[in-house]
C-alpha positions as CSV (number, residue, x, y, z in Angstrom):
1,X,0.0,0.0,0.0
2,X,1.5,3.5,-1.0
3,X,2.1,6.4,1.6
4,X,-0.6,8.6,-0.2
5,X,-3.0,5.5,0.4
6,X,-1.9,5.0,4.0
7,X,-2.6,8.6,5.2
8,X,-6.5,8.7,3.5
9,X,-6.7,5.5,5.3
10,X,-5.6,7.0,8.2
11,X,-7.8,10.0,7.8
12,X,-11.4,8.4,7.4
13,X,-10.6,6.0,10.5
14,X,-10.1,9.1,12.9
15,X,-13.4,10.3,11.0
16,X,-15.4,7.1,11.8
17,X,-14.1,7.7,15.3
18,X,-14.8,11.0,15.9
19,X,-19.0,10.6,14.6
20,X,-19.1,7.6,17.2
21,X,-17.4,10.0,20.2
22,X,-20.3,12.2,19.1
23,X,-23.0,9.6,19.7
24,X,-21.9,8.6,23.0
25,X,-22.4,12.7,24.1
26,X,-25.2,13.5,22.5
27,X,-27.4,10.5,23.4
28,X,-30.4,9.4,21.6
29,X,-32.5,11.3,19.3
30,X,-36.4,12.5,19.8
31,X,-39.3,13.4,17.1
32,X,-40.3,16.9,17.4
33,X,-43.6,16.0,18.4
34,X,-43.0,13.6,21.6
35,X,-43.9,15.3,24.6
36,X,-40.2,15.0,25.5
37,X,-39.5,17.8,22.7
38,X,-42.4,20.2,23.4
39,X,-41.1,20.0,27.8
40,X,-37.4,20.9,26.4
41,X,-39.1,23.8,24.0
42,X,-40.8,25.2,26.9
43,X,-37.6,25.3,29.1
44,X,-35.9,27.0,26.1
45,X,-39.4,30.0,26.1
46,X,-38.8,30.5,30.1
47,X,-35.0,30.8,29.7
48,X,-35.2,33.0,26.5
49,X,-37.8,35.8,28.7
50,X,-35.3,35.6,31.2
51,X,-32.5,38.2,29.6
52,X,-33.8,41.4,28.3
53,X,-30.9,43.5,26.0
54,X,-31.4,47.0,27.6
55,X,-32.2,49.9,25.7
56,X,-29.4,51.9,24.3
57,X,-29.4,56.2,25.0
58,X,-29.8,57.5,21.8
59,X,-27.1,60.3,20.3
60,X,-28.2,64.1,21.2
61,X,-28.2,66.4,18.7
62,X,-24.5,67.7,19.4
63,X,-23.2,64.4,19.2
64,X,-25.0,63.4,16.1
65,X,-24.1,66.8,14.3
66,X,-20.5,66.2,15.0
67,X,-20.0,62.7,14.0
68,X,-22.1,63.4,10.2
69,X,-19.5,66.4,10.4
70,X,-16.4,64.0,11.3
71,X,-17.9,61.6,8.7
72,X,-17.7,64.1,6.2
73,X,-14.5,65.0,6.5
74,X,-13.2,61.3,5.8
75,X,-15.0,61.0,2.8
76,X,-13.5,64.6,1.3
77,X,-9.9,63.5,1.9
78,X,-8.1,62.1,-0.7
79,X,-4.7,60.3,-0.2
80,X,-1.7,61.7,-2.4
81,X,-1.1,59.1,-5.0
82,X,2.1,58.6,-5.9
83,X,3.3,59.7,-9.6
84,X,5.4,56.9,-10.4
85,X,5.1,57.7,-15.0
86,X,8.3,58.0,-16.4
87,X,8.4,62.1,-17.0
88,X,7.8,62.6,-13.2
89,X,11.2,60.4,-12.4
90,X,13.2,62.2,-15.3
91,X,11.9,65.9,-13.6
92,X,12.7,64.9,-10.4
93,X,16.4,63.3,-11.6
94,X,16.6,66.9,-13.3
95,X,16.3,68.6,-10.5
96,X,18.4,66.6,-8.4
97,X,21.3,66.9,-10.6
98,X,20.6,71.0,-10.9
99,X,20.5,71.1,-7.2
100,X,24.0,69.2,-7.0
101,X,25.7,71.3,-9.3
102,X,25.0,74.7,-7.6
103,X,26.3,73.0,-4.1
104,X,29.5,72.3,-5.9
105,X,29.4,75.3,-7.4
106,X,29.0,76.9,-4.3
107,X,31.6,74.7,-3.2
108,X,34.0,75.8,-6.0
109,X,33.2,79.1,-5.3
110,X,34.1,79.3,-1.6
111,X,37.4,77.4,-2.6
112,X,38.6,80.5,-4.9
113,X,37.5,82.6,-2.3
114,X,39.6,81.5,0.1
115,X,42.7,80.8,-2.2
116,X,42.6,84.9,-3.4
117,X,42.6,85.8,0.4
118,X,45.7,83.4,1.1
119,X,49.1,85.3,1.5
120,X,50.9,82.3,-0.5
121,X,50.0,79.5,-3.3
122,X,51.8,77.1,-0.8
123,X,54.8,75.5,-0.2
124,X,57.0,74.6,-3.3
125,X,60.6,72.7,-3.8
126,X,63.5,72.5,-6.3
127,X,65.2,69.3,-7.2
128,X,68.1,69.8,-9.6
129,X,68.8,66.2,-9.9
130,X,65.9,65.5,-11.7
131,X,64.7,68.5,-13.3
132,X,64.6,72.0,-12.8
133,X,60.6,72.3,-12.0
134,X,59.3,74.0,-9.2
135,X,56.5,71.5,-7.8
136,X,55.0,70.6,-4.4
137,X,56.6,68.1,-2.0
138,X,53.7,65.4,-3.2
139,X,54.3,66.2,-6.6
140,X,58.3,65.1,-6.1
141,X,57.9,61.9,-4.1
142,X,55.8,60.8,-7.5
143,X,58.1,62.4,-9.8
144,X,61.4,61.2,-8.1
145,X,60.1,57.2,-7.9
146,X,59.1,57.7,-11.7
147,X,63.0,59.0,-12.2
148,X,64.6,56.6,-10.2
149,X,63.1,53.8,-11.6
150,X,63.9,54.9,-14.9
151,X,67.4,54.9,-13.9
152,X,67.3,51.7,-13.0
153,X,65.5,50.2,-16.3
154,X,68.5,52.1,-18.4
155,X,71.4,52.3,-15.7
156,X,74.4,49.4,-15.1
157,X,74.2,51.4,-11.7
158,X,71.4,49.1,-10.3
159,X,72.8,48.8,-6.8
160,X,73.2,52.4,-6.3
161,X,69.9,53.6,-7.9
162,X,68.4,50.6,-6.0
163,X,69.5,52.0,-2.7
164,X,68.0,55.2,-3.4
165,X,65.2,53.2,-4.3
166,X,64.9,52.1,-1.2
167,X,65.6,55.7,0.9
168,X,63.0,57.7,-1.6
169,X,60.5,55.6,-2.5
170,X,59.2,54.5,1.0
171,X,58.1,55.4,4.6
172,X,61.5,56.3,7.1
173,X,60.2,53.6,9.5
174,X,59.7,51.4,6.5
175,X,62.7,51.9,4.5
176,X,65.1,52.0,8.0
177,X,64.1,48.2,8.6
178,X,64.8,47.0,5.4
179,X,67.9,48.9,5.5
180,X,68.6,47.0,9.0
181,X,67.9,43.4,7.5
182,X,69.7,43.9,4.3
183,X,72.4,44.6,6.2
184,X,72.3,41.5,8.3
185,X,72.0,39.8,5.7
186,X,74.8,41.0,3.9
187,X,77.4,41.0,7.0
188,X,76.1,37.3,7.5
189,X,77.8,36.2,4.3
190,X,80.7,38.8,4.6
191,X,81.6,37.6,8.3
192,X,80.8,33.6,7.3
193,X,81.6,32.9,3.8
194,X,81.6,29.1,3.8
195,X,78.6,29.2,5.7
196,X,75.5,27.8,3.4
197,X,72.7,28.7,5.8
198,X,73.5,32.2,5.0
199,X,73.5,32.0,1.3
200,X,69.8,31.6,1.0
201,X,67.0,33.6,2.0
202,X,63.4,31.9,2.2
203,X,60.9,34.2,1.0
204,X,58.4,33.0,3.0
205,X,60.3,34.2,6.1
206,X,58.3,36.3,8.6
207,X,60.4,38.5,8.7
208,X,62.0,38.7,5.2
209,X,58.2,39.3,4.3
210,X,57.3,42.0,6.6
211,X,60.5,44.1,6.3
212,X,61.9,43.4,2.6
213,X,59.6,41.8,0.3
214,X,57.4,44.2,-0.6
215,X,59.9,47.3,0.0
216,X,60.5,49.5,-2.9
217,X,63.9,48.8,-4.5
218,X,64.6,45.6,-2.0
219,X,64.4,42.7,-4.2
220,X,66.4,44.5,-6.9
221,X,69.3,45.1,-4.7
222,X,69.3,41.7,-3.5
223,X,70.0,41.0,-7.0
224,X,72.7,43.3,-7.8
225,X,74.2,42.0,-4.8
226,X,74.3,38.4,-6.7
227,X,70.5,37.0,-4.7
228,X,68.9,34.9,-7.6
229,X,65.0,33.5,-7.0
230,X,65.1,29.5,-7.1
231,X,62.4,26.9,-6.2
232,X,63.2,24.7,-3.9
233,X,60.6,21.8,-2.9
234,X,57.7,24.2,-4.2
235,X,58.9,26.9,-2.3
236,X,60.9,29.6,-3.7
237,X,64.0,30.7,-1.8
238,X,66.9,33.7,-2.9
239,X,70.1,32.0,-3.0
240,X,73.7,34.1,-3.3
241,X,76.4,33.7,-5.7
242,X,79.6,35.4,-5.8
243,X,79.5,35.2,-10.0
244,X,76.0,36.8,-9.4
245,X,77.1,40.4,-8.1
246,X,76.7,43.2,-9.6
247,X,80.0,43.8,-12.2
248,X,83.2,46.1,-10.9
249,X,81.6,45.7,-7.3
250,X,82.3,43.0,-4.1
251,X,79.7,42.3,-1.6
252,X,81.5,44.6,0.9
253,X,81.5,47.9,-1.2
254,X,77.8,47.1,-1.7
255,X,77.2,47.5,1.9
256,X,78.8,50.6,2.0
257,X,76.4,52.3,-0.2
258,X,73.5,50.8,1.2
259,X,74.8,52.4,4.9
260,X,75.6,55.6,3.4
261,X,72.5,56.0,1.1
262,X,71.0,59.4,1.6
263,X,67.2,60.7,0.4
264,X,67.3,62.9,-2.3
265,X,67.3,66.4,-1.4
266,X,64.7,68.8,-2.0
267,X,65.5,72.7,-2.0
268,X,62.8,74.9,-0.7
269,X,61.9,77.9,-3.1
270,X,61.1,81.1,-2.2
271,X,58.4,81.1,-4.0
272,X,59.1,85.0,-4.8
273,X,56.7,87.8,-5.3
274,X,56.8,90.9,-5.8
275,X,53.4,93.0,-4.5
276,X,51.9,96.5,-4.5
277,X,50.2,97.9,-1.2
278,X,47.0,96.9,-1.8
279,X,48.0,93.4,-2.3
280,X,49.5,92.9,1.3
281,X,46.0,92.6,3.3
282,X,45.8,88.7,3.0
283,X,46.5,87.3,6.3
284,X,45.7,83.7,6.2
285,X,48.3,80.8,5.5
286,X,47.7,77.7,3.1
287,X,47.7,74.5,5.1
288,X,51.2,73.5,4.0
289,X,52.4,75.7,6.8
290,X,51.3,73.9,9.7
291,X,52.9,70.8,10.7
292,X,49.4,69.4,11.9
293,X,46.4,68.6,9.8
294,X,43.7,71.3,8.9
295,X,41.5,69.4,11.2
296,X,43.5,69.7,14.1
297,X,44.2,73.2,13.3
298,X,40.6,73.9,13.4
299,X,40.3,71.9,16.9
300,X,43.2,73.6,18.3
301,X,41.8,77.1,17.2
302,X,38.6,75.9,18.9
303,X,39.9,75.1,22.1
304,X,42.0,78.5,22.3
305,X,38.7,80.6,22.1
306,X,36.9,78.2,24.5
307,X,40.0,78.9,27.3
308,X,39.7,82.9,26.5
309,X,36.3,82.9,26.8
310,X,36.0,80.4,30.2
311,X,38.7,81.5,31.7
312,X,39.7,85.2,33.1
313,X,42.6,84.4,35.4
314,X,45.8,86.4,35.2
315,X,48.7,84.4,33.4
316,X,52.1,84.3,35.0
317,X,54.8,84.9,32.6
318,X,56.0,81.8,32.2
319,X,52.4,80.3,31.4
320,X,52.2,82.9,28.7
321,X,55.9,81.7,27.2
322,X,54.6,78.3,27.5
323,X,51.5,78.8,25.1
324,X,53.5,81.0,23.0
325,X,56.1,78.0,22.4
326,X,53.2,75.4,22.0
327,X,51.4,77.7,19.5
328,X,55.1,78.8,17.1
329,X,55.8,74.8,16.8
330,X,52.3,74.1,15.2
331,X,54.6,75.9,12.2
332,X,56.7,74.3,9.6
333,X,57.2,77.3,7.6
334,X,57.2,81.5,7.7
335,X,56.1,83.7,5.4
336,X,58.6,86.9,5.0
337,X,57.5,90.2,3.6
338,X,60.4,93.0,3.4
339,X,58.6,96.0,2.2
340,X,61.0,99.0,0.7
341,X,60.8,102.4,1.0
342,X,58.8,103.0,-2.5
343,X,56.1,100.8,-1.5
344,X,56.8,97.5,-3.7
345,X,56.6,94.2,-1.1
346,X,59.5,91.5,-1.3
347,X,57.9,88.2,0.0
348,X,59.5,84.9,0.3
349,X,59.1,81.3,2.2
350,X,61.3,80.1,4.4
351,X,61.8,77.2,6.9
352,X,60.8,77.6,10.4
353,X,64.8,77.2,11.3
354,X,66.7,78.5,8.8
355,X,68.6,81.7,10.3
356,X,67.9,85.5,9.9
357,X,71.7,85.6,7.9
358,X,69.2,83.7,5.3
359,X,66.6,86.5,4.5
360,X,69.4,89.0,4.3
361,X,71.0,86.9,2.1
362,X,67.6,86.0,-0.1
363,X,67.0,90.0,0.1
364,X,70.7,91.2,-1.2
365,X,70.0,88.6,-4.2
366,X,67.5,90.6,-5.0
367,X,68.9,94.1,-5.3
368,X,69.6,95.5,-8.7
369,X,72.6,97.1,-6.6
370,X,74.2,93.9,-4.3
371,X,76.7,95.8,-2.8
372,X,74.2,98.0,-1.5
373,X,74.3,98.5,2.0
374,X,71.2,97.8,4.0
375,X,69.0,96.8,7.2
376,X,66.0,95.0,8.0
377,X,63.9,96.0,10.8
378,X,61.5,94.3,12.7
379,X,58.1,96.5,12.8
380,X,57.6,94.9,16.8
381,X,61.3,94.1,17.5
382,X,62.9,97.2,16.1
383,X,66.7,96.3,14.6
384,X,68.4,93.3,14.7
385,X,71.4,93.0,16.6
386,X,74.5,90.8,15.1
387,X,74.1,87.8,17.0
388,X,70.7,87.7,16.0
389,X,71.8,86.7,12.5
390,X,72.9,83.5,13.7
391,X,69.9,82.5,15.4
392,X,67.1,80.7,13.6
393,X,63.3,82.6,12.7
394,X,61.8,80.2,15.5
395,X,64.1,81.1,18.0
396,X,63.4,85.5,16.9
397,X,59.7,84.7,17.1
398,X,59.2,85.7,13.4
399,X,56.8,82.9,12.4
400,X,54.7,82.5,11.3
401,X,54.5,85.2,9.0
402,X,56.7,88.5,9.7
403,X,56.6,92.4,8.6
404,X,60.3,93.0,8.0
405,X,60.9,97.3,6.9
406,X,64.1,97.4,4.5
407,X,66.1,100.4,5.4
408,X,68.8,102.5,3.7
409,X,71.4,105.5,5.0
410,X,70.7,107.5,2.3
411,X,67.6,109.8,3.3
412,X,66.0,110.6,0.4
413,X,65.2,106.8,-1.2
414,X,61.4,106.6,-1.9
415,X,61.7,107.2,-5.4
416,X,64.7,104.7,-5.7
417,X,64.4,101.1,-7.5
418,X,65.7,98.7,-5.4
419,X,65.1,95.1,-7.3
420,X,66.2,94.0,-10.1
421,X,63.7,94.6,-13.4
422,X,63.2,91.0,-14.3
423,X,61.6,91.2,-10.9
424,X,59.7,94.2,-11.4
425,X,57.8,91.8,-14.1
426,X,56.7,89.8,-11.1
427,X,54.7,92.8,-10.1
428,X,51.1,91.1,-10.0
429,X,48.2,92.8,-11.7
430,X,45.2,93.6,-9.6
């Protein structure tokens, strides 16, 4: 017998039993005219006149008049029916978009805004070894990698390019433990040369892997220092050869320049202008100034107003020095601006610790007369004295940006040129 057949089975015998439980309770039935039925009826009429519903209050006036007026409202409101057609969704993308592009507008806007009332464009470098551009220091980490690894597609120097490779092209906490374990590596060999454990690397190595596997330059100065890849047992290992290294070097000289490999060198430029009196108002610095993010400039801004405005107690002078100190080191960079007796503004960029002997010598450069002789004066400090020359712009407070009044002997001097006429080009149009 199937399952299907089983459970119909099943179903009619719990039926059966269920119409003979029934039987049993109910008892025996009677014809509606035996006197049994008409005694039962009777029961039924007495019970029934028992309960009487009672009668319900019916609605005054007020009560009716609002609820036909509550009624009425219902039946007038409509629900708002969604317009789902296909020109209602391309109006309503429309408008989206419209309203996005006036925010960046807006946006792009406020950004000009705030560039045109910055002193400076920012903070720019030189770097003669690889070209004679004047970029930002982001713009010559990508351009120097680029370079470098160019010189080491074309160059026989691989080692040495490879080392710089390694300095440039990487973190300082990054590129000074691969430095560390190259070196190991390399002294391992030097100091145990018939010692085969220290002719092969495994790649897989902890620590090869976290501090020289995946380091810029690494792996290719491994191989100028005669490391070849080899698989060994499905696993592949960098094993050293003497006939491997690098030609017209030894192992030892290779170590050397790894040791004594130094970043490449980026020369801050003054970023020169040359401004007219009603271009000096600007007063705000671009972020590359601050050694701190813009968002922690903003926070630390925030805080300094919250202490001026909850506190009021006197400051001892050694507090005051103290904040003064905290406040000058949030600084990487000043702004200088000489102004000369006929008006015209000298301005420049300089680092935070590079000495007052500095802007003298960045302002005699720019003299048509160099020989000429000449002071700067501090608007707040009055004249320098000559040790002051040897002390650094964070050390004479004149960061971050500084006022600095160029002064002559001669008396009458206003209607003197004092820079050079290619710089006199530099004049900027309002």
């Amino acid at each position: 017998m199937s399952k299907i057949k089983q459970f119909f089975k099943k179903k009619k015998e719990e039926a059966a039993f269920k119409f003979k439980l029934g039987e049993s309770s109910l008892g025996h039935g009677h014809s509606l005219n035996s006197s049994d039925a008409a005694s039962s009826s009777q029961k039924n009429e007495r019970s029934s006149e028992k309960y009487v519903p009672p009668k319900r209050k019916e609605l005054s006036n007020e009560a009716r008049s609002a609820a036909d007026a509550a009624l009425l409202r219902v039946q007038k409101k409509d629900p708002k029916v969604l317009n789902t057609s296909l020109a209602a969704i391309k109006a309503q993308a429309k408008r989206e978009l419209e309203a996005e592009a006036a925010t960046k507008k807006g946006e792009a806007k406020c950004e000009s805004e705030s560039k045109s009332e910055m002193m400076c464009d920012g903070v720019f470098y030189r770097c003669p070894l690889v070209s004679d551009e004047v970029l930002p220091k982001k713009d010559w980490k990508i351009k120097i990698k680029e370079f470098l690894y160019q010189q080491l597609s074309t160059s026989e120097e691989k080692a040495l390019t490879s080392c710089l490779i390694i300095l440039n092209c990487n973190t300082k906490d990054k590129a000074d433990d691969c430095v560390l374990t190259l070196t190991k590596y390399l002294e391992n060999i030097i100091n145990h040369p018939n010692e085969e454990k220290y002719c092969s690397i495994r790649m897989s190595n902890r620590i090869f892997s976290e501090k020289v596997r995946y380091v810029d330059g690494a792996i290719d100065f491994l191989n100028a220092c005669g490391f070849r890849e080899i698989v060994l047992d499905n696993e592949p290992f960098l094993i050293w050869s003497k006939d491997n290294i690098e030609q017209d070097y030894e192992l030892a000289s290779l170590l050397e320049a790894l040791k004594n490999a130094e970043q490449i060198h980026l020369e801050l430029d003054r970023n020169l202008k040359v401004l007219l009196p009603s271009q000096v108002k600007n007063v705000s610095l671009p972020n590359d100034f601050y050694r701190i993010s813009p968002e922690e400039i903003k926070r630390e801004q925030q805080l300094r107003t919250e202490a001026i405005e909850n506190t009021q107690i006197l400051k001892t002078k050694a507090m005051r020095e103290r904040e003064e100190h905290r406040t000058l080191r949030m600084y990487k960079y000043a702004l200088v601006r000489v102004k000369f007796p006929n008006g015209l503004y000298l301005q420049g960029t300089f680092n935070v610790y590079e000495k007052l002997s500095d802007v003298f010598e960045f302002v005699q450069s720019c003299l048509s007369n160099e020989s000429m002789e000449f002071n700067l004066v501090a608007s707040s400090e009055g004249k320098f004295a000559e040790e002051d020359l040897d002390k650094s712009l964070f050390d004479l407070r004149l960061i971050p940006n500084v006022l600095l009044l160029f002064t002559v002997p001669e008396l009458n001097s206003q209607d003197c040129n004092y820079l050079k006429e290619d710089l006199l080009l530099l004049v900027q149009n309002m």
